[in-house]
OpenMM code with the backbone's topology and positions (N, CA, C; nanometers):
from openmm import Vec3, app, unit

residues = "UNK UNK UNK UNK UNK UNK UNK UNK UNK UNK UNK UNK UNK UNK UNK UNK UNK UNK UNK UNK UNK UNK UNK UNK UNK UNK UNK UNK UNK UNK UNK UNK UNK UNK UNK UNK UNK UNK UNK UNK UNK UNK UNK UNK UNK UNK UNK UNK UNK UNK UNK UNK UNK UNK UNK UNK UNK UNK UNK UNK UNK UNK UNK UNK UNK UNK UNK UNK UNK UNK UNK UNK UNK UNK UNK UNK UNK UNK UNK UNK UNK UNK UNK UNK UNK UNK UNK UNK UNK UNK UNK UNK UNK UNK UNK UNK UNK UNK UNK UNK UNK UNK UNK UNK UNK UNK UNK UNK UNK".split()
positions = [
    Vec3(1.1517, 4.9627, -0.9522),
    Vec3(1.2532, 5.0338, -1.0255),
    Vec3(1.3626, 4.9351, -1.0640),
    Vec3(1.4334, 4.9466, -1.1732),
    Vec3(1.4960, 4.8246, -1.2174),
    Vec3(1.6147, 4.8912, -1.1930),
    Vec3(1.6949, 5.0250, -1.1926),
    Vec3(1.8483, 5.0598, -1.1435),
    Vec3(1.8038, 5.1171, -0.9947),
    Vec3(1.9738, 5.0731, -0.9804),
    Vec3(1.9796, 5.1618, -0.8437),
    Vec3(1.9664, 5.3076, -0.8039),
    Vec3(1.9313, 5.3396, -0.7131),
    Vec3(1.9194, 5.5204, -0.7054),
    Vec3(2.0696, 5.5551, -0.6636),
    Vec3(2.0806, 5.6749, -0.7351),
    Vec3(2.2055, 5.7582, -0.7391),
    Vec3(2.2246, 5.8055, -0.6137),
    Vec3(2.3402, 5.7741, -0.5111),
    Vec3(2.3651, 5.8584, -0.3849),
    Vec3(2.4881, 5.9245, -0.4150),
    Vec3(2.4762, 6.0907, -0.3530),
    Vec3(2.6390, 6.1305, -0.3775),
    Vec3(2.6346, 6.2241, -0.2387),
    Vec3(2.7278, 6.1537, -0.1844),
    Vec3(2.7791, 6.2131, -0.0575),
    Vec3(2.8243, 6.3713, -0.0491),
    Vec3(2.8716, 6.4559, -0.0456),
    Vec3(2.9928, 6.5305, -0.0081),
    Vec3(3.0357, 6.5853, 0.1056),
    Vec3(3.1286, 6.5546, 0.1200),
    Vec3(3.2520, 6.6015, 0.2538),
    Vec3(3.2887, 6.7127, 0.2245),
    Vec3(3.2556, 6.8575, 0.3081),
    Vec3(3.2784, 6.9752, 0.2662),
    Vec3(3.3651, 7.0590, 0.4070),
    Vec3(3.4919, 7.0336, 0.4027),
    Vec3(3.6219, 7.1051, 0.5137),
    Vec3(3.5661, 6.9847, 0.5943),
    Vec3(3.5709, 6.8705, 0.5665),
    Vec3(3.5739, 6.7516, 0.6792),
    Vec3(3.6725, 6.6416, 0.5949),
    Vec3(3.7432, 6.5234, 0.6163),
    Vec3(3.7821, 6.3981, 0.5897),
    Vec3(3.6973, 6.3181, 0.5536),
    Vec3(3.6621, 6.2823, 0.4763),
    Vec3(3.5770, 6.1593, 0.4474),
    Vec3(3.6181, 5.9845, 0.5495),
    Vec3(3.5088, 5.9652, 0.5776),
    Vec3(3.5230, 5.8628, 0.6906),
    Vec3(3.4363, 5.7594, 0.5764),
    Vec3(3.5305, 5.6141, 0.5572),
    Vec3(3.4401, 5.5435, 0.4617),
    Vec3(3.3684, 5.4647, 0.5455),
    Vec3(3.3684, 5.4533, 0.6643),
    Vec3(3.2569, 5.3672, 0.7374),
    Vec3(3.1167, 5.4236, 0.7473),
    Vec3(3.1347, 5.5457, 0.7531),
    Vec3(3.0125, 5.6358, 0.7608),
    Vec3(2.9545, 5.6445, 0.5789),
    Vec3(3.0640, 5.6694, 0.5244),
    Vec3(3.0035, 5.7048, 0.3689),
    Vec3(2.8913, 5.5504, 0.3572),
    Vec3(2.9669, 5.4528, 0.3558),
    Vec3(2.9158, 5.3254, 0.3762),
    Vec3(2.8028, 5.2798, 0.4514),
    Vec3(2.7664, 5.3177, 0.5445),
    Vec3(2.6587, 5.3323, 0.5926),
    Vec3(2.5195, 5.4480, 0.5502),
    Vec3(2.5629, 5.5536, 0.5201),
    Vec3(2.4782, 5.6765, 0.4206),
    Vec3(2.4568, 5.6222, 0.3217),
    Vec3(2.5021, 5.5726, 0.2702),
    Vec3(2.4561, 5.4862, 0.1378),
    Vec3(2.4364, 5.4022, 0.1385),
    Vec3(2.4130, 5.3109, 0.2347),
    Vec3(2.3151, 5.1587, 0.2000),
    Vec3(2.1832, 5.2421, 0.2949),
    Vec3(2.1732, 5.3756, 0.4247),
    Vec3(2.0528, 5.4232, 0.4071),
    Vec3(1.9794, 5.4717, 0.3311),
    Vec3(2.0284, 5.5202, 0.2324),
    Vec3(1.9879, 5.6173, 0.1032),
    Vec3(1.9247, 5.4987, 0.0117),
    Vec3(2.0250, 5.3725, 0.0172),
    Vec3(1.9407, 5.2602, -0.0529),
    Vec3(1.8513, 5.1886, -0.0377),
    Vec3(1.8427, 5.1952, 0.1112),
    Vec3(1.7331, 5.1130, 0.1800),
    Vec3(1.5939, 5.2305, 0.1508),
    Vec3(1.6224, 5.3340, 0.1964),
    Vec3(1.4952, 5.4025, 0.1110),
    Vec3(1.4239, 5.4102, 0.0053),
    Vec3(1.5607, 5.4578, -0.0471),
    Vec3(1.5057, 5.4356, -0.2388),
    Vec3(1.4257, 5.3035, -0.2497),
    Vec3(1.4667, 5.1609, -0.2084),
    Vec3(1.3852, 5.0275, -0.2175),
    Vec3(1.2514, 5.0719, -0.1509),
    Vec3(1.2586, 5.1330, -0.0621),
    Vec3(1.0862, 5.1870, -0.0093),
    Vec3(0.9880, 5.2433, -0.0970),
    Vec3(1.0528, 5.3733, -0.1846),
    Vec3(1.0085, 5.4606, -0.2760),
    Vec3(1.0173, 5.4736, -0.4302),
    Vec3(1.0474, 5.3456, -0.4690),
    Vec3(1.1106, 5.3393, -0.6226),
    Vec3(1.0522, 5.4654, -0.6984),
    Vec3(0.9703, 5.5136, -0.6576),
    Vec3(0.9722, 5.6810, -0.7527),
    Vec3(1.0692, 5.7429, -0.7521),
    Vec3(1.1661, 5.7531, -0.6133),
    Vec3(1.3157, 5.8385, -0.6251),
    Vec3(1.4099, 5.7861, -0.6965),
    Vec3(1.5147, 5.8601, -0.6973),
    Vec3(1.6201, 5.7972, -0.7827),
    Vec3(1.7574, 5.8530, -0.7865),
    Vec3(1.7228, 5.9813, -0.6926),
    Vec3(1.8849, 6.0594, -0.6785),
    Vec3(1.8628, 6.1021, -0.5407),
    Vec3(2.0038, 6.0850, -0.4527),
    Vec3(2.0103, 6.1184, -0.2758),
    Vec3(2.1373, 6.2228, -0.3212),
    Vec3(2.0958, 6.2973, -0.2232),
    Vec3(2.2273, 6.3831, -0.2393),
    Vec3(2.2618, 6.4364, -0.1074),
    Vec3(2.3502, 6.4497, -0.0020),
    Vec3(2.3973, 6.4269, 0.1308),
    Vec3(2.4835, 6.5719, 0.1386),
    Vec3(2.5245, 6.7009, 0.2015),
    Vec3(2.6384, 6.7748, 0.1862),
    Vec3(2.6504, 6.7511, 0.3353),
    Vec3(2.7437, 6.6976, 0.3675),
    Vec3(2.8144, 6.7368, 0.5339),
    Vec3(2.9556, 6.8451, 0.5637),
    Vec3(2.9342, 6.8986, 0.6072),
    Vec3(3.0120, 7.0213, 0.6797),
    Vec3(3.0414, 7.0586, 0.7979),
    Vec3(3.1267, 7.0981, 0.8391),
    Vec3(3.0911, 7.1733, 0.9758),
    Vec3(3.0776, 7.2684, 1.0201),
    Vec3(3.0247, 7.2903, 1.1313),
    Vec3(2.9367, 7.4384, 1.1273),
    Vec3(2.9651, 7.4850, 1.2539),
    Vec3(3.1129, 7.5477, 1.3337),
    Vec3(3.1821, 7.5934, 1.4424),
    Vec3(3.1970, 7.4388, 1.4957),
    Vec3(3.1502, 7.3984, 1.6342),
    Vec3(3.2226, 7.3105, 1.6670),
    Vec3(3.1075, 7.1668, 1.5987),
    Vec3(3.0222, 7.1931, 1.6000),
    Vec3(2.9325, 7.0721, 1.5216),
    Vec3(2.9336, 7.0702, 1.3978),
    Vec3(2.8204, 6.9557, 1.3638),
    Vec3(2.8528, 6.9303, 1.2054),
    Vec3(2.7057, 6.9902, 1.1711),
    Vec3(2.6790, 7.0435, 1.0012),
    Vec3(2.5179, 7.0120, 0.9440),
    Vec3(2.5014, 6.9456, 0.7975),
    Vec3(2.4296, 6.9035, 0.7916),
    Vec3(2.3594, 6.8442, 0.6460),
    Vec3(2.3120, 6.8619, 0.6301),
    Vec3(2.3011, 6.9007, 0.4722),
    Vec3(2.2163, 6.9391, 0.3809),
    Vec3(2.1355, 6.8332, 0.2526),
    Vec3(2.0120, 6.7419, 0.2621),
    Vec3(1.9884, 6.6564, 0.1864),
    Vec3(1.9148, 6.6931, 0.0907),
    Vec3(1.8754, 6.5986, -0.0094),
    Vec3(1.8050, 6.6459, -0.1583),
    Vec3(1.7906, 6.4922, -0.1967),
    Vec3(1.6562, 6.4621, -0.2362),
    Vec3(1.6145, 6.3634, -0.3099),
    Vec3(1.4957, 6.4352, -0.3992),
    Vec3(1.5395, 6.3740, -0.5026),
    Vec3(1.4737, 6.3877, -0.6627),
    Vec3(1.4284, 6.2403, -0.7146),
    Vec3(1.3211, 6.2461, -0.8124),
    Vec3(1.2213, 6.1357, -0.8239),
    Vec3(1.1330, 6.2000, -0.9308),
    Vec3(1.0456, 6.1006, -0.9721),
    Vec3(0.9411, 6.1075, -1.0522),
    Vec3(0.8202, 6.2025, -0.9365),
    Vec3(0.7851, 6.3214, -0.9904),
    Vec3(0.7187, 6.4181, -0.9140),
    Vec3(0.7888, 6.3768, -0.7513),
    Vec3(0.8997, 6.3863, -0.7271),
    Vec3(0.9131, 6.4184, -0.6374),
    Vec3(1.0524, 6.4811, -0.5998),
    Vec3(1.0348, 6.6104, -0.5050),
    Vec3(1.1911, 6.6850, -0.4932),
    Vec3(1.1667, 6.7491, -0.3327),
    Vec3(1.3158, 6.6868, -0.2841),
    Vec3(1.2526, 6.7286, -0.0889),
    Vec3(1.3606, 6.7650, -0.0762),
    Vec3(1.3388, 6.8596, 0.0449),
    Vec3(1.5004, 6.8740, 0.1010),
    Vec3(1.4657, 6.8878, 0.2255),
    Vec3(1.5975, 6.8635, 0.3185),
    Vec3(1.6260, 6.8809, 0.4738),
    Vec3(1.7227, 6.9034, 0.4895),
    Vec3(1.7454, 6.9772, 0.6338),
    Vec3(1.8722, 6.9867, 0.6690),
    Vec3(1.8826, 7.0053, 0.8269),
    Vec3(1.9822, 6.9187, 0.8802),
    Vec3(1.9841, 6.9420, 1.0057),
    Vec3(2.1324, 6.9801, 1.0354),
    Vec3(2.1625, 7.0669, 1.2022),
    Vec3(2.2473, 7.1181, 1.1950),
    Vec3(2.2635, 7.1057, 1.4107),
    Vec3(2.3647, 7.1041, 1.4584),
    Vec3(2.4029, 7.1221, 1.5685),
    Vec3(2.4295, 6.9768, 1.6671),
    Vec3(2.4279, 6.8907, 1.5657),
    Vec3(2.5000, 6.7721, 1.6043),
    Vec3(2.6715, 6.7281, 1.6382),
    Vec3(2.7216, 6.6833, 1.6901),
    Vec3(2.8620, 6.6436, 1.6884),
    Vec3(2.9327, 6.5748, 1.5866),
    Vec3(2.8720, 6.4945, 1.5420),
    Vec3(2.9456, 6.3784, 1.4514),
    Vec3(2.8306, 6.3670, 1.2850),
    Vec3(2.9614, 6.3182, 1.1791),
    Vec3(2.8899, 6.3751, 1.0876),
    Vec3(2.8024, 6.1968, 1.0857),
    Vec3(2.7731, 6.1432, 1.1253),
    Vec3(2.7217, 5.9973, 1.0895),
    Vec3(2.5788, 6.0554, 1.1455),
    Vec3(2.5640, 6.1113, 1.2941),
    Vec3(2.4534, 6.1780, 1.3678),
    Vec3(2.3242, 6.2775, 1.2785),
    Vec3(2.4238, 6.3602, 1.2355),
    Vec3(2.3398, 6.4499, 1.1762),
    Vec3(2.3020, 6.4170, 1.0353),
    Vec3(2.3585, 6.3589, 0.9693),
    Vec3(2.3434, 6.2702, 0.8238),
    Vec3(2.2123, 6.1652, 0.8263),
    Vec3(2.2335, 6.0970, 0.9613),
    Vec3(2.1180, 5.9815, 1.0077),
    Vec3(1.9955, 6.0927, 1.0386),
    Vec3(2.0132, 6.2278, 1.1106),
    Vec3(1.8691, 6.2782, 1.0995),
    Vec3(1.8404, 6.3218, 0.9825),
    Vec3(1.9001, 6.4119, 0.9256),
    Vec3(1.8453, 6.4490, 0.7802),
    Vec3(1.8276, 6.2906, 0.6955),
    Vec3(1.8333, 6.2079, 0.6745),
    Vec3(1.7990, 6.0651, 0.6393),
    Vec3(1.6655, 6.0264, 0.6922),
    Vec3(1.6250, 6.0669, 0.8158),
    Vec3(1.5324, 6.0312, 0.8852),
    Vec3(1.4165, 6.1330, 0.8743),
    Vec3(1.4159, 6.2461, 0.8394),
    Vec3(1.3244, 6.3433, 0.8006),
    Vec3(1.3250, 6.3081, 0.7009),
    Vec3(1.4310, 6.3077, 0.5602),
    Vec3(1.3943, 6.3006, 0.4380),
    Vec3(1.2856, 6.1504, 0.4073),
    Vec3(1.2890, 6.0508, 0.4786),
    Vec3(1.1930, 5.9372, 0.4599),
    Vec3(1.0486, 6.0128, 0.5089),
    Vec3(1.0468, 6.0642, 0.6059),
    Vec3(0.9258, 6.0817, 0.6872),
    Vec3(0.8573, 6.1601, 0.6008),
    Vec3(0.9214, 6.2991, 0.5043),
    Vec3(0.8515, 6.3411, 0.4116),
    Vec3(0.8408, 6.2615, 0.3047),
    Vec3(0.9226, 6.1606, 0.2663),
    Vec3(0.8552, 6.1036, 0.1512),
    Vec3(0.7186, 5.9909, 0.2148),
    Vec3(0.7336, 5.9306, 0.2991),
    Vec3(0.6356, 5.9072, 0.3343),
    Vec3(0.5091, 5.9780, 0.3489),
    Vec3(0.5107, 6.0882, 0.3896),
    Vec3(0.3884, 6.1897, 0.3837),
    Vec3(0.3231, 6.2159, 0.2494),
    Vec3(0.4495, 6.2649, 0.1400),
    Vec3(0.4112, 6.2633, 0.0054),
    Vec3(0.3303, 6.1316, -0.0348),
    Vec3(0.3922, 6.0249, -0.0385),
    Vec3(0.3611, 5.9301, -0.0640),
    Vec3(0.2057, 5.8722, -0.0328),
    Vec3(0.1884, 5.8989, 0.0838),
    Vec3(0.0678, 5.8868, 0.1441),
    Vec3(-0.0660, 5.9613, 0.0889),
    Vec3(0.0167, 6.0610, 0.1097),
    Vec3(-0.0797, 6.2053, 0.0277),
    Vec3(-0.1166, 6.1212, -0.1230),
    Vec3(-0.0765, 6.1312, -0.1958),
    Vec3(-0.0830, 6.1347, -0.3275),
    Vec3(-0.1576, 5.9714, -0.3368),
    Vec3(-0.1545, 5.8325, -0.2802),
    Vec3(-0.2351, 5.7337, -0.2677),
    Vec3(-0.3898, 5.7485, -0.1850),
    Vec3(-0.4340, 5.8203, -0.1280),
    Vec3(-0.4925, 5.8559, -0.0039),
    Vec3(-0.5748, 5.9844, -0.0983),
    Vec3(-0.5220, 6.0486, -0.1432),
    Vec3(-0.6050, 6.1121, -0.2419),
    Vec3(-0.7024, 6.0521, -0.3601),
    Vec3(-0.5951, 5.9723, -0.4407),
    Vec3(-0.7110, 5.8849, -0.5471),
    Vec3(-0.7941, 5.8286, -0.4752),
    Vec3(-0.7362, 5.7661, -0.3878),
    Vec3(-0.9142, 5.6781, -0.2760),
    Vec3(-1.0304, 5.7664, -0.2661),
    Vec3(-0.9628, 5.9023, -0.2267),
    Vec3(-1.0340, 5.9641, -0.1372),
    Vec3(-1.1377, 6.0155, -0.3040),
    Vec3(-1.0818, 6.0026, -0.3763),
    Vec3(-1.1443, 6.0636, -0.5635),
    Vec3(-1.2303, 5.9528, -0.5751),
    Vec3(-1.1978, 5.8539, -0.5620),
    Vec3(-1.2389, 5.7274, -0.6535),
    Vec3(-1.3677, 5.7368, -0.5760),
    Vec3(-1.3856, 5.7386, -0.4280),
    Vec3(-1.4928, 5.7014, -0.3206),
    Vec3(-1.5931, 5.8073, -0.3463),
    Vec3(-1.5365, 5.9354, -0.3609),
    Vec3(-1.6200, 6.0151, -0.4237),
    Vec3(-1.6990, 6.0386, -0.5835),
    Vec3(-1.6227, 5.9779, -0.6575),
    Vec3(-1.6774, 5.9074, -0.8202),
    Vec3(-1.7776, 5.7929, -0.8027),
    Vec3(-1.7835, 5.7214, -0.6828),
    Vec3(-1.8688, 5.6233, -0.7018),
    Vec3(-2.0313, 5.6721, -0.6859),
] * unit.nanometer
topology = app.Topology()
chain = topology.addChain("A")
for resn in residues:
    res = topology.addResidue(resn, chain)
    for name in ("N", "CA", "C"):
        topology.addAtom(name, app.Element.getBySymbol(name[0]), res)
C-alpha cells in the first residue's frame, strides 16, 4: 500500500491522554503494515461505570471487522485488547481467503 492507513481515535466523557493516543496509533500502524488491504482504524473509548470499553472498526478492500471490549480499568488496556482481537480476525480473514485459492487451485489441477 503506498499511503498510510487512516486511524481516528475518539475520547468519549474521558481526557485524551497523548501517550496512549500515541501508542494506539503506531498499533493501528503496525497492523495496517501487516494487512495493506486495510486502510481505516477507528478506536471509540469511553467509560462504562467504573471501567473503560472500546469500540473498534477497520475497513479495507473486502474487508470490515469490528470488536469491542469492555470491563477493563485503563483506557490504554482495553484499546490494546480490542487491537488485539481486531488483528486476530484479520488474520483469520486473511488466512481464509489465501488458503481457499490453494485449496481451488489443488482442486483444478
Amino acid at each position: 500500500m503506498t499511503s498510510e492507513a487512516n486511524v481516528l481515535i475518539h475520547w468519549k466523557g474521558l481526557e485524551s491522554d497523548p501517550e496512549v493516543h500515541d501508542h494506539l496509533h503506531s498499533r493501528c500502524l503496525h497492523v495496517a503494515a501487516e494487512f495493506p488491504e486495510t486502510d481505516h482504524y477507528e478506536l471509540s473509548i469511553e467509560p462504562s461505570g467504573r471501567d473503560v470499553k472500546c469500540h473498534g472498526h477497520v475497513n479495507g478492500k473486502q474487508t470490515q471487522l469490528a470488536a469491542h471490549t469492555e470491563g477493563l480499568p485503563t483506557p490504554r488496556q482495553v484499546a490494546d485488547s480490542v487491537i488485539d482481537k481486531l488483528e486476530r480476525e484479520l488474520r483469520r480473514e486473511h488466512d481464509k481467503r489465501i488458503f481457499s485459492r490453494r485449496r481451488k487451485a489443488q482442486r483444478d489441477q
